[in-house]
mmCIF file of the N, C-alpha and C atoms, coordinates in Angstrom:
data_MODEL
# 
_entry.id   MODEL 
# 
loop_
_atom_site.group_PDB 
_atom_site.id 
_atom_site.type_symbol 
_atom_site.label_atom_id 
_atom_site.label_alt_id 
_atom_site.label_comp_id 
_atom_site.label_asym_id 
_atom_site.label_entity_id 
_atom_site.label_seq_id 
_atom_site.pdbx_PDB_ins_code 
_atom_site.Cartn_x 
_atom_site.Cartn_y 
_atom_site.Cartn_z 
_atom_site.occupancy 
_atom_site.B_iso_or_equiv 
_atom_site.pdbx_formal_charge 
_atom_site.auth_seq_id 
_atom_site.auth_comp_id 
_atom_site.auth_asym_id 
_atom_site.auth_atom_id 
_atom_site.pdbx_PDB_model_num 
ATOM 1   N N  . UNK A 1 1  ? -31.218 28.926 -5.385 1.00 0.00 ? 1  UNK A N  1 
ATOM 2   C CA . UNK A 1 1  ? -31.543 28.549 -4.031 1.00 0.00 ? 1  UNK A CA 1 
ATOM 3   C C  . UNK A 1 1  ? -31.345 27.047 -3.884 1.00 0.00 ? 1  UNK A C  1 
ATOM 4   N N  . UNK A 1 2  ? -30.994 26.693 -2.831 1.00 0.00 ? 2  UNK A N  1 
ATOM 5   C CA . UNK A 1 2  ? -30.523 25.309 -2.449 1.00 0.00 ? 2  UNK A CA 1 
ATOM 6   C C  . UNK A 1 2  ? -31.240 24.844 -1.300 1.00 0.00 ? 2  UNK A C  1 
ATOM 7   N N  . UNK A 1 3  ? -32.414 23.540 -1.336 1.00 0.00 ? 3  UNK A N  1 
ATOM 8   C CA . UNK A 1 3  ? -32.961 23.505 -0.092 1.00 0.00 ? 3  UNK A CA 1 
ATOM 9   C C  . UNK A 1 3  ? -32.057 21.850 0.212  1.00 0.00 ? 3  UNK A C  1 
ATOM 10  N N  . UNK A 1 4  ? -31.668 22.046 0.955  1.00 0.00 ? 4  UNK A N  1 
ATOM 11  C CA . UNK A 1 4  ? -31.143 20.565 1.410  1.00 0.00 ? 4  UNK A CA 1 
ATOM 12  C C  . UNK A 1 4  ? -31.913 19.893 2.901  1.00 0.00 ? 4  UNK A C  1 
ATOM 13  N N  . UNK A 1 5  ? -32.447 18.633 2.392  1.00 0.00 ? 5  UNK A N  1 
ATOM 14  C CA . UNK A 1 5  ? -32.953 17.531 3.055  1.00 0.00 ? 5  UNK A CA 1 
ATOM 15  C C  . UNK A 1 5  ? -32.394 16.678 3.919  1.00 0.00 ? 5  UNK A C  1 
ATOM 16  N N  . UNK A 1 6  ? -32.582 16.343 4.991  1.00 0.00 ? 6  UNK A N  1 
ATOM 17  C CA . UNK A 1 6  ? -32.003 15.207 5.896  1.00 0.00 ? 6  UNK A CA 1 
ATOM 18  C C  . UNK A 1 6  ? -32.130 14.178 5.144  1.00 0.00 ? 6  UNK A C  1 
ATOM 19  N N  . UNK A 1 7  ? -31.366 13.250 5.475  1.00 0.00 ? 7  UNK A N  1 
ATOM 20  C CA . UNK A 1 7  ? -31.499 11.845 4.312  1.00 0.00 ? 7  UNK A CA 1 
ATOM 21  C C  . UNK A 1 7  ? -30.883 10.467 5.626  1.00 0.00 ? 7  UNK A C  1 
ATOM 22  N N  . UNK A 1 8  ? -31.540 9.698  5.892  1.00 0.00 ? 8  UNK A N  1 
ATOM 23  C CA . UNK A 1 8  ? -30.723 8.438  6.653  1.00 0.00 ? 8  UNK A CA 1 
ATOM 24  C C  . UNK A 1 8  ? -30.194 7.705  5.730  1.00 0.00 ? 8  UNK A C  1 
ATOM 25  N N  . UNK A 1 9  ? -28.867 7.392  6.219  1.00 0.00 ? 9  UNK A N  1 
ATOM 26  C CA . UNK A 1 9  ? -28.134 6.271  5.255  1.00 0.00 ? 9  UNK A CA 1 
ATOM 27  C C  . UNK A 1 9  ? -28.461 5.415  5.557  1.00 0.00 ? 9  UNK A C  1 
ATOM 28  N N  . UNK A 1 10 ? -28.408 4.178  4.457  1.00 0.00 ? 10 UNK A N  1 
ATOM 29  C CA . UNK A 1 10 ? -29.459 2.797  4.781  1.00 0.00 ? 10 UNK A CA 1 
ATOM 30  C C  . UNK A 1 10 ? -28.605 1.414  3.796  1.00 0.00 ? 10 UNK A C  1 
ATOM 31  N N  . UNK A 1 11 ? -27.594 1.681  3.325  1.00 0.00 ? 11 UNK A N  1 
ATOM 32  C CA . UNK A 1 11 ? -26.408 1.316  2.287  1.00 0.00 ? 11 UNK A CA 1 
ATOM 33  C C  . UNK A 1 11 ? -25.140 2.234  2.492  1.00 0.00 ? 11 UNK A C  1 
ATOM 34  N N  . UNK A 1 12 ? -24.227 1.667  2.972  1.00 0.00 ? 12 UNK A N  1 
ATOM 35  C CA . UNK A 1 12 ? -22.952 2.287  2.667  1.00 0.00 ? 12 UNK A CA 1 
ATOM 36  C C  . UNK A 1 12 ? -22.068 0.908  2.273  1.00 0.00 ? 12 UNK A C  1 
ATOM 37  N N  . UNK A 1 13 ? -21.080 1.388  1.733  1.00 0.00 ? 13 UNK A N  1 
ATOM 38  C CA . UNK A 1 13 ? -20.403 0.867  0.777  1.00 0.00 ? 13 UNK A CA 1 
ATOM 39  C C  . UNK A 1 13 ? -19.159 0.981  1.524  1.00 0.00 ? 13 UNK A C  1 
ATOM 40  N N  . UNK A 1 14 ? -17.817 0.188  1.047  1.00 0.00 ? 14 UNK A N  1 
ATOM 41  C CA . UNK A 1 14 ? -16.479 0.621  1.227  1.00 0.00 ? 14 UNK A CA 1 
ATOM 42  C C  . UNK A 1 14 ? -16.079 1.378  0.459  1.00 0.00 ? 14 UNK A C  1 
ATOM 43  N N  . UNK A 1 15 ? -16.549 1.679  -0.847 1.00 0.00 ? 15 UNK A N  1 
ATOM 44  C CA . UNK A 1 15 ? -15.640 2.463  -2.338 1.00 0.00 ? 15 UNK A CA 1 
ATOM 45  C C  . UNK A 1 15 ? -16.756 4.343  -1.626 1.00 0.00 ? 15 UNK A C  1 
ATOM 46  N N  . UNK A 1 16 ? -17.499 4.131  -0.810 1.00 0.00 ? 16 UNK A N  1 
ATOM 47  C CA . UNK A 1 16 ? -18.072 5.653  -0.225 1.00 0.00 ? 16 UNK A CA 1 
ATOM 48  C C  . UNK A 1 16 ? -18.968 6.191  -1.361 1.00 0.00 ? 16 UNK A C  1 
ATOM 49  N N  . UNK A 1 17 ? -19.711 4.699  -1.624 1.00 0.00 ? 17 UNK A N  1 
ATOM 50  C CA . UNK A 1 17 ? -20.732 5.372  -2.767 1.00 0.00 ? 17 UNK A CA 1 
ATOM 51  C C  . UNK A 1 17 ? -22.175 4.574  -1.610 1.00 0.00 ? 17 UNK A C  1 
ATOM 52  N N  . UNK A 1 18 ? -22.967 4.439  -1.503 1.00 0.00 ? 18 UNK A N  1 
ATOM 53  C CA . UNK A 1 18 ? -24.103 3.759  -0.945 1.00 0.00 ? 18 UNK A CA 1 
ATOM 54  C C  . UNK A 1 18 ? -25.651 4.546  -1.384 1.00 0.00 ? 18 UNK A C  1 
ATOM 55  N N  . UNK A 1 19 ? -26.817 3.973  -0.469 1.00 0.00 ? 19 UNK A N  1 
ATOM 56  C CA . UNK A 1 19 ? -27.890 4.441  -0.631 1.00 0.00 ? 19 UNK A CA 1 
ATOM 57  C C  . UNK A 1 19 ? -28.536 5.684  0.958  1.00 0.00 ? 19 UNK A C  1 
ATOM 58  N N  . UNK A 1 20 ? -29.450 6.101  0.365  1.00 0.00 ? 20 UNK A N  1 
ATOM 59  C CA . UNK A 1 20 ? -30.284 6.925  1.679  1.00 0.00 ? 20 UNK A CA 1 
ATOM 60  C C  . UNK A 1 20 ? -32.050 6.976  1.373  1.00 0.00 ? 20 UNK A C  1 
ATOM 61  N N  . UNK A 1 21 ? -32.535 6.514  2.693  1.00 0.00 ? 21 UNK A N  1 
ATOM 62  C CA . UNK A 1 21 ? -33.506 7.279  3.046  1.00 0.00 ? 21 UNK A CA 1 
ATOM 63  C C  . UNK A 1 21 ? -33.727 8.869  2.490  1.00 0.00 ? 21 UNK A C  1 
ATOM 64  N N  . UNK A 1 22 ? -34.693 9.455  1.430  1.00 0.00 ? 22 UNK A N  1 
ATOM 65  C CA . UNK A 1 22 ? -34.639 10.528 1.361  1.00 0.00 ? 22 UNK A CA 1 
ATOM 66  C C  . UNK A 1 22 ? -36.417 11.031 1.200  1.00 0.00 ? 22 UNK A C  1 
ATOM 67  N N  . UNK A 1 23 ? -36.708 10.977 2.452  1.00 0.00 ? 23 UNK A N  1 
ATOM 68  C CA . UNK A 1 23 ? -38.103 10.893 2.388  1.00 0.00 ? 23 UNK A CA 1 
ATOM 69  C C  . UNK A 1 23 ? -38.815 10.322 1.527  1.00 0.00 ? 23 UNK A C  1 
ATOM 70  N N  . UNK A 1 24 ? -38.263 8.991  2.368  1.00 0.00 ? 24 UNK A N  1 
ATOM 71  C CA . UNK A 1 24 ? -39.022 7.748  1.823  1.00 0.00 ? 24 UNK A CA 1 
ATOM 72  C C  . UNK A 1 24 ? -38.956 7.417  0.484  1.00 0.00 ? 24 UNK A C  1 
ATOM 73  N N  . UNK A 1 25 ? -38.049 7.853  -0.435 1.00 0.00 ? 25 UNK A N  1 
ATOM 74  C CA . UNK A 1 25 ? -37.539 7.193  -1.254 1.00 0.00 ? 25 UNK A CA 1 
ATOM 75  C C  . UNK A 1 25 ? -35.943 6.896  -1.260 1.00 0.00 ? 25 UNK A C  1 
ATOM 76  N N  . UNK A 1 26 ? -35.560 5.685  -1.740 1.00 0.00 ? 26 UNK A N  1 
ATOM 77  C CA . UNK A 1 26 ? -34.221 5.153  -1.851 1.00 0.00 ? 26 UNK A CA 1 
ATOM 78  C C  . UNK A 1 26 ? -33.319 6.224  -3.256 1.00 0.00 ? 26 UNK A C  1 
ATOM 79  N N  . UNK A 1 27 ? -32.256 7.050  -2.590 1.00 0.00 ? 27 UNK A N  1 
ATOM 80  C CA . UNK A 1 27 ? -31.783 7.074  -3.138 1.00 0.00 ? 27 UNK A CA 1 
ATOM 81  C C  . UNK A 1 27 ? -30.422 7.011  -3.483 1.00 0.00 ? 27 UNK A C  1 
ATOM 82  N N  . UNK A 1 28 ? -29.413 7.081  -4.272 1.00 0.00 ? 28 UNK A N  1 
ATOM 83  C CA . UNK A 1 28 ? -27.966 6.988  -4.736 1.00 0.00 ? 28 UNK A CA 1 
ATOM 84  C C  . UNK A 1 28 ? -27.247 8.290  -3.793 1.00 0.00 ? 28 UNK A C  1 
ATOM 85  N N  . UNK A 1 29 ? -26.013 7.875  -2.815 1.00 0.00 ? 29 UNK A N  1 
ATOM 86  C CA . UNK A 1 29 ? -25.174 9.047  -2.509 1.00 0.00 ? 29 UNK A CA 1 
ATOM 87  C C  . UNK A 1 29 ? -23.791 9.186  -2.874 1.00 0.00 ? 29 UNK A C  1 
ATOM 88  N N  . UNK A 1 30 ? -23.162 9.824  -2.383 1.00 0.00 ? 30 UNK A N  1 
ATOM 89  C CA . UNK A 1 30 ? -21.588 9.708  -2.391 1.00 0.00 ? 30 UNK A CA 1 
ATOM 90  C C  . UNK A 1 30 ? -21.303 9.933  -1.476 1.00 0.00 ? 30 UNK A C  1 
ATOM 91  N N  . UNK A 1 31 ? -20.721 9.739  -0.707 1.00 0.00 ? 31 UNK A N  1 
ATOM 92  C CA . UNK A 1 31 ? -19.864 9.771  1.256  1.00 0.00 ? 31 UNK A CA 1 
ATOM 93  C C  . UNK A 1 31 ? -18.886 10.489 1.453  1.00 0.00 ? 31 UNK A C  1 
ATOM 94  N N  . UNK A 1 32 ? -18.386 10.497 0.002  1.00 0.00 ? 32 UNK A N  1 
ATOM 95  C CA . UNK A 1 32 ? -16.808 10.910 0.169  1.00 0.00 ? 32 UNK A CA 1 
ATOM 96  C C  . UNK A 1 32 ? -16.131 12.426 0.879  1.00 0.00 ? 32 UNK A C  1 
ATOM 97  N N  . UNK A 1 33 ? -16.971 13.461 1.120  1.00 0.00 ? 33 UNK A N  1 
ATOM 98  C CA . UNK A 1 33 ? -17.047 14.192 1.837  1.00 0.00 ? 33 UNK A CA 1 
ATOM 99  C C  . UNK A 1 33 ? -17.320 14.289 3.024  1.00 0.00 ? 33 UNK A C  1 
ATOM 100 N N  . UNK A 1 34 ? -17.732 13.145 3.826  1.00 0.00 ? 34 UNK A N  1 
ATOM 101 C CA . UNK A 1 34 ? -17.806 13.090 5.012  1.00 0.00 ? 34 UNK A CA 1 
ATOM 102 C C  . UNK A 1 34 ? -17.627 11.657 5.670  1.00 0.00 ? 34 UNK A C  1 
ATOM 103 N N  . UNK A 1 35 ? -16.369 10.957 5.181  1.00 0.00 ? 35 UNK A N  1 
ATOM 104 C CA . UNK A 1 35 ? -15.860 9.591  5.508  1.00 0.00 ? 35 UNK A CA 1 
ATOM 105 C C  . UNK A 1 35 ? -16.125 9.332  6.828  1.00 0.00 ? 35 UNK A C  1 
ATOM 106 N N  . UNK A 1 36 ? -16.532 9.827  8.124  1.00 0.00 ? 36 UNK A N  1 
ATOM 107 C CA . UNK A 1 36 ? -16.803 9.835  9.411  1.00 0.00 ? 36 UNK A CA 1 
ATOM 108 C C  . UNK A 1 36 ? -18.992 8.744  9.162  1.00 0.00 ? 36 UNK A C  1 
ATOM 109 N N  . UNK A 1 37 ? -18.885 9.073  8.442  1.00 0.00 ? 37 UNK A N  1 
ATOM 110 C CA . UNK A 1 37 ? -20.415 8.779  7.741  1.00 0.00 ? 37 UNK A CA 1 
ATOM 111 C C  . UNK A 1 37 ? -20.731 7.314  8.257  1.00 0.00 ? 37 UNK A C  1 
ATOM 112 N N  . UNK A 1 38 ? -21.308 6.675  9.166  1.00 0.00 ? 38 UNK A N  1 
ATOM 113 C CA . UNK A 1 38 ? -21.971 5.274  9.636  1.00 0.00 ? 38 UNK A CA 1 
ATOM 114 C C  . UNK A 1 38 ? -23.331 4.856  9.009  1.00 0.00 ? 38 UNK A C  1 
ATOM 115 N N  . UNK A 1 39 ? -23.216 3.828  8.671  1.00 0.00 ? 39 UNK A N  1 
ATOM 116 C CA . UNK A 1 39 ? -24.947 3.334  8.545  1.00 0.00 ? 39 UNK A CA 1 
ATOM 117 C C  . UNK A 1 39 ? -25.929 3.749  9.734  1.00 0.00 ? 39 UNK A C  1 
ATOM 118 N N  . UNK A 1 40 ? -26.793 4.250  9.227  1.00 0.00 ? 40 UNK A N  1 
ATOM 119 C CA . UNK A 1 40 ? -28.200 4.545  9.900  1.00 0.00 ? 40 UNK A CA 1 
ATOM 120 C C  . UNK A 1 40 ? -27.788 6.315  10.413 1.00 0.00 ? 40 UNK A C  1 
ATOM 121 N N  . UNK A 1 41 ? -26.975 6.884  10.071 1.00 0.00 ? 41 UNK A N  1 
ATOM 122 C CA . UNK A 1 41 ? -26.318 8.292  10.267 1.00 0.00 ? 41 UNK A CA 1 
ATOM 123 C C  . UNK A 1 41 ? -27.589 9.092  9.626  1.00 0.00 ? 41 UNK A C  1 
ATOM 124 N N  . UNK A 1 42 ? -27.730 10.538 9.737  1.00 0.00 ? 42 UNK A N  1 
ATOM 125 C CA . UNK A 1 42 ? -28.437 11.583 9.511  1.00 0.00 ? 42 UNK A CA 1 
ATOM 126 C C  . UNK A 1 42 ? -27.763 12.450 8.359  1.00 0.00 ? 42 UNK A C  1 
ATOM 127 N N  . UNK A 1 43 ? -27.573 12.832 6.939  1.00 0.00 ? 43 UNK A N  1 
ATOM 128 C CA . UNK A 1 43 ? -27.132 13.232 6.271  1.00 0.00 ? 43 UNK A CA 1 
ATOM 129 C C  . UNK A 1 43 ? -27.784 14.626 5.742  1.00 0.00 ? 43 UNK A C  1 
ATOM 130 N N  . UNK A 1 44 ? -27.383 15.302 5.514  1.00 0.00 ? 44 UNK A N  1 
ATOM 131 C CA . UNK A 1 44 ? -27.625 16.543 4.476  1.00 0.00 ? 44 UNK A CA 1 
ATOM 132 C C  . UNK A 1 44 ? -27.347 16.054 2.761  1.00 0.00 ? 44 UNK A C  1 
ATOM 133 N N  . UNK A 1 45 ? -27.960 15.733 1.883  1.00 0.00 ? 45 UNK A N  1 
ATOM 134 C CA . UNK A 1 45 ? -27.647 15.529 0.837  1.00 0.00 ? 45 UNK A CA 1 
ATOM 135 C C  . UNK A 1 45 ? -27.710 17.212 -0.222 1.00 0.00 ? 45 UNK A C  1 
ATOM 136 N N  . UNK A 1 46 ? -26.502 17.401 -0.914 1.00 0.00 ? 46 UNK A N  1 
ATOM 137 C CA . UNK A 1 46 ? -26.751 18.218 -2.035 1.00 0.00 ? 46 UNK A CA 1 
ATOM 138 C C  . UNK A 1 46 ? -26.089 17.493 -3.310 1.00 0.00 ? 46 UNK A C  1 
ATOM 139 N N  . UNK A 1 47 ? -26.652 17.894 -4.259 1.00 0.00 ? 47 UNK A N  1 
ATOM 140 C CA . UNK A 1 47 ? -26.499 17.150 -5.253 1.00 0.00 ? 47 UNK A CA 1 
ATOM 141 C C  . UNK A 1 47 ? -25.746 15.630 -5.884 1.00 0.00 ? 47 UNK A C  1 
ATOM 142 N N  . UNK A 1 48 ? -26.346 14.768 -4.925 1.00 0.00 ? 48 UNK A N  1 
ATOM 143 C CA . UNK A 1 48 ? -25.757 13.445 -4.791 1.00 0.00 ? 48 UNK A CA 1 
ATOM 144 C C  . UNK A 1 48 ? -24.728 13.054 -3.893 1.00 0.00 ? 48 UNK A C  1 
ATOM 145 N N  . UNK A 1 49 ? -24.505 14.101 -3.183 1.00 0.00 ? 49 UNK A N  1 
ATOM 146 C CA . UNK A 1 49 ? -23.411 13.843 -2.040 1.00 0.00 ? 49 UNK A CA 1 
ATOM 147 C C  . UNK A 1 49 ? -23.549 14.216 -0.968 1.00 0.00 ? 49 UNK A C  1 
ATOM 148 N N  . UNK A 1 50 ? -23.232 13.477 -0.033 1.00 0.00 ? 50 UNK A N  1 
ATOM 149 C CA . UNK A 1 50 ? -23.621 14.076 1.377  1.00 0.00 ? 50 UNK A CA 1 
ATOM 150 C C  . UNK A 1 50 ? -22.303 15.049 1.989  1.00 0.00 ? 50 UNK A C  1 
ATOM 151 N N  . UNK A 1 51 ? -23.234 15.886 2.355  1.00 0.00 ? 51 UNK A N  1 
ATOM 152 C CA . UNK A 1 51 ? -22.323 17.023 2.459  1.00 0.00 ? 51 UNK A CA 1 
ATOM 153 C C  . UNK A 1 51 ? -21.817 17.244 4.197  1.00 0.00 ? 51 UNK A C  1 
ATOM 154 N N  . UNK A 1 52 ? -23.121 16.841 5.160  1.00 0.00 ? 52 UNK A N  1 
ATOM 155 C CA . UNK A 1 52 ? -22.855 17.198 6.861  1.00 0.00 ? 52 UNK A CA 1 
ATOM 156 C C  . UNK A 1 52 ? -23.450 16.344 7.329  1.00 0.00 ? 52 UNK A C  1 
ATOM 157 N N  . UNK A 1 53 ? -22.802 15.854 8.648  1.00 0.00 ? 53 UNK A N  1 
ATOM 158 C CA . UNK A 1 53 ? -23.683 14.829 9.064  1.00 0.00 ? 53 UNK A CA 1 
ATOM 159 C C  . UNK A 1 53 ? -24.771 15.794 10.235 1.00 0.00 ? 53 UNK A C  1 
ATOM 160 N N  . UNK A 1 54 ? -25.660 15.212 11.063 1.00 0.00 ? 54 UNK A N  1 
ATOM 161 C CA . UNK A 1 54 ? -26.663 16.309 11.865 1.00 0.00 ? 54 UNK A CA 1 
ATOM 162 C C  . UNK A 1 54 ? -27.044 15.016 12.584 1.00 0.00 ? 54 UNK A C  1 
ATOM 163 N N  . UNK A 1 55 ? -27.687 15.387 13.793 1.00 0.00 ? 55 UNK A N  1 
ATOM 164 C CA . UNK A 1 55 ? -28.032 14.400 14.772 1.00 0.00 ? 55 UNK A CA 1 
ATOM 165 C C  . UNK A 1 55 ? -29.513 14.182 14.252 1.00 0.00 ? 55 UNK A C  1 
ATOM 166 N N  . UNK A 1 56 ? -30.062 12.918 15.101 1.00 0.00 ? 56 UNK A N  1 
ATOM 167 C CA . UNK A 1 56 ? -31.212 12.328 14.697 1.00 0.00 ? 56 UNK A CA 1 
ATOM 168 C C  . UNK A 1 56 ? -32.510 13.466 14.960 1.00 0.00 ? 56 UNK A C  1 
ATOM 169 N N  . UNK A 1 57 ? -32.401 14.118 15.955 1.00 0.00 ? 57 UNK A N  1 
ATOM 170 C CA . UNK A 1 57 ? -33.499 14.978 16.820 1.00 0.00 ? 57 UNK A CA 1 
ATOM 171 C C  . UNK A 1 57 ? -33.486 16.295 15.538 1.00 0.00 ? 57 UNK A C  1 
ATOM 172 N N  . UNK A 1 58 ? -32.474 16.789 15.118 1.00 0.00 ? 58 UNK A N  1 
ATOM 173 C CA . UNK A 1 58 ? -32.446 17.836 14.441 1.00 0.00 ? 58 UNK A CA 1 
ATOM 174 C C  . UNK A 1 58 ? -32.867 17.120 12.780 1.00 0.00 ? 58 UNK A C  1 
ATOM 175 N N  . UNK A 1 59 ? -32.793 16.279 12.721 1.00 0.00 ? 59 UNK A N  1 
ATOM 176 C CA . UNK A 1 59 ? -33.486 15.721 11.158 1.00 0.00 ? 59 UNK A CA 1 
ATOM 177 C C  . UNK A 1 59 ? -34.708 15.501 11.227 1.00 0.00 ? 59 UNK A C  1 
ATOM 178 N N  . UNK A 1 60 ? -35.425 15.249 12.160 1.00 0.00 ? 60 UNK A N  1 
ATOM 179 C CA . UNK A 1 60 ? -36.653 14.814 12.570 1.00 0.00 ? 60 UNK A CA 1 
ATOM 180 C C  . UNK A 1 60 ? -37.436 16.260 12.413 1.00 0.00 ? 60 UNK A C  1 
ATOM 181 N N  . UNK A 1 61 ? -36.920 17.145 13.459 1.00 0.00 ? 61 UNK A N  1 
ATOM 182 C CA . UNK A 1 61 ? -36.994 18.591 13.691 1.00 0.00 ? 61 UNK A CA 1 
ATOM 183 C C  . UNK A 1 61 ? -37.192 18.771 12.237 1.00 0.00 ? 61 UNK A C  1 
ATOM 184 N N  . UNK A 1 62 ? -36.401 19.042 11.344 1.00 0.00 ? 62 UNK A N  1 
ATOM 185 C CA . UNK A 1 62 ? -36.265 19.778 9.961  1.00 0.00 ? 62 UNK A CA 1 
ATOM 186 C C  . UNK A 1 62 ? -37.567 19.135 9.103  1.00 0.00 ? 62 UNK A C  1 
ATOM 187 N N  . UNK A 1 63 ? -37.568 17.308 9.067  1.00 0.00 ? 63 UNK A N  1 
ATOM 188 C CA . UNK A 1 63 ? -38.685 17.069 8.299  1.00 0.00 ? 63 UNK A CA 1 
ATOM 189 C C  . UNK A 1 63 ? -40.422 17.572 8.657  1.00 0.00 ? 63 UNK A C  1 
ATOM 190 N N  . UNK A 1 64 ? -40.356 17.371 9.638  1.00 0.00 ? 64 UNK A N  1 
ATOM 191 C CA . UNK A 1 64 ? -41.644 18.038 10.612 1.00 0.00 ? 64 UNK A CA 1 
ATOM 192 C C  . UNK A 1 64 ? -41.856 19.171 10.003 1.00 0.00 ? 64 UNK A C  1 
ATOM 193 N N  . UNK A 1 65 ? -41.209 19.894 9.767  1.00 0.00 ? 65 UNK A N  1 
ATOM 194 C CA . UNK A 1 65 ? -40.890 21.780 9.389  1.00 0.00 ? 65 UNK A CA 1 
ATOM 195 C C  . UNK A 1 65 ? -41.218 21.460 7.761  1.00 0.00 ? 65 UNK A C  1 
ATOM 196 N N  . UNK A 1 66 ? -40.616 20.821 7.110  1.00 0.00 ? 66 UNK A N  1 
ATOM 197 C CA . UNK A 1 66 ? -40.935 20.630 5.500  1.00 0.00 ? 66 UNK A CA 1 
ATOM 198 C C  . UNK A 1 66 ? -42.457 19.862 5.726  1.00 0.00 ? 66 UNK A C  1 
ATOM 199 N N  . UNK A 1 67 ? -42.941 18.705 6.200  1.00 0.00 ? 67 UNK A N  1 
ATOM 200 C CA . UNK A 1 67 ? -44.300 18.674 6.012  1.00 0.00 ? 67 UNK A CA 1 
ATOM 201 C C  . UNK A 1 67 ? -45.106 19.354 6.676  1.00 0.00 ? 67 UNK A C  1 
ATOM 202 N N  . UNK A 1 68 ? -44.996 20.625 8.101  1.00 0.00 ? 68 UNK A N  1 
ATOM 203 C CA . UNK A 1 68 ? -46.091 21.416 7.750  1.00 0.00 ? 68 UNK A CA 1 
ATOM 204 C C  . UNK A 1 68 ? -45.980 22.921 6.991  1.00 0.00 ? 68 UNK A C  1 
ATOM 205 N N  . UNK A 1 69 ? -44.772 22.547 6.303  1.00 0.00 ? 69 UNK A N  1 
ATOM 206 C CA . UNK A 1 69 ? -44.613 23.977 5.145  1.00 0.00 ? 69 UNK A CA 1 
ATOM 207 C C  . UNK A 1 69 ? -46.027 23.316 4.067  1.00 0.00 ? 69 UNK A C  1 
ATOM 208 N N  . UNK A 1 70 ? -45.851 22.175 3.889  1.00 0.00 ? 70 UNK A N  1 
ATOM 209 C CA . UNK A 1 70 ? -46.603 21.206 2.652  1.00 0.00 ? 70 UNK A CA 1 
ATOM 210 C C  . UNK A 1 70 ? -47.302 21.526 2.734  1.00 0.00 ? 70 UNK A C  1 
ATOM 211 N N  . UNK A 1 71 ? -48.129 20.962 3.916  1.00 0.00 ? 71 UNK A N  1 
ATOM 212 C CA . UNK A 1 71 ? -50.280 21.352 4.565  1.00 0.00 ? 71 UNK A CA 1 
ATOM 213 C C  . UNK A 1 71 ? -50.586 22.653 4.578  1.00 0.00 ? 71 UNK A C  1 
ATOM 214 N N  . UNK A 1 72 ? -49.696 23.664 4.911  1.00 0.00 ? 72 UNK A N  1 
ATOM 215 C CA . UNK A 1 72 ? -49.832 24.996 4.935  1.00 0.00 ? 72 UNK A CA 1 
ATOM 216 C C  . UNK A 1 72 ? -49.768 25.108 3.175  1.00 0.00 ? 72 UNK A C  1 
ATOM 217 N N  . UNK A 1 73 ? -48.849 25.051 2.460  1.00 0.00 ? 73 UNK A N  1 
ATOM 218 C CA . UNK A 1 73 ? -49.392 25.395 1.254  1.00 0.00 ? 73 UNK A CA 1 
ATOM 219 C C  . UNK A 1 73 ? -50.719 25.025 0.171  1.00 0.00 ? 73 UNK A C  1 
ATOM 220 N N  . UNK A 1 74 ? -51.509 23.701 0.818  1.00 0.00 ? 74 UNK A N  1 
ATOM 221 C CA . UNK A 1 74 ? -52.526 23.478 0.179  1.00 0.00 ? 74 UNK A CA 1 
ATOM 222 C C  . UNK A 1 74 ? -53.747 23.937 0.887  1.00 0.00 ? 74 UNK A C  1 
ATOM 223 N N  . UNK A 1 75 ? -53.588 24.749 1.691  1.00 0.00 ? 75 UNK A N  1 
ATOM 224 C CA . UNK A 1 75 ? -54.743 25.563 2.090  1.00 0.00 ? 75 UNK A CA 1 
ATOM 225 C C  . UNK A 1 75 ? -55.469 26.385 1.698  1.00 0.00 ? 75 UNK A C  1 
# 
């Protein structure tokens, strides 16, 4: 199973390696699959690479949905 996360880019690079927002931690991407990719963009990350870009409203949407999956599970 594959859960993939919205991630904001927050570092991009020219060589299409940079950093992301990945709930709130900084981490390492690769671009190279989606060269259309801007700083401050909405990403899907799977395994170190960003795979789709997604608008801001629908990343927001998705994290909302993962933290009240969270609260619901420590109930």
């Amino acid at each position: 199973m594959c859960l993939a996360v919205p991630a904001k880019i927050t570092r991009l690079e020219d060589s299409g390696q940079g950093t992301v927002d990945y709930m709130g931690s900084e981490v390492n991407a690769n671009f190279s699959l989606v060269p259309q990719a801007r700083l401050g963009d909405w990403v899907i990350i799977h395994a170190g690479f960003a795979i789709s870009l997604l608008d801001e409203e629908e990343a927001r949407e998705t994290l909302q949905l993962f933290k009240e999956m969270g609260a619901a599970s420590r109930r």
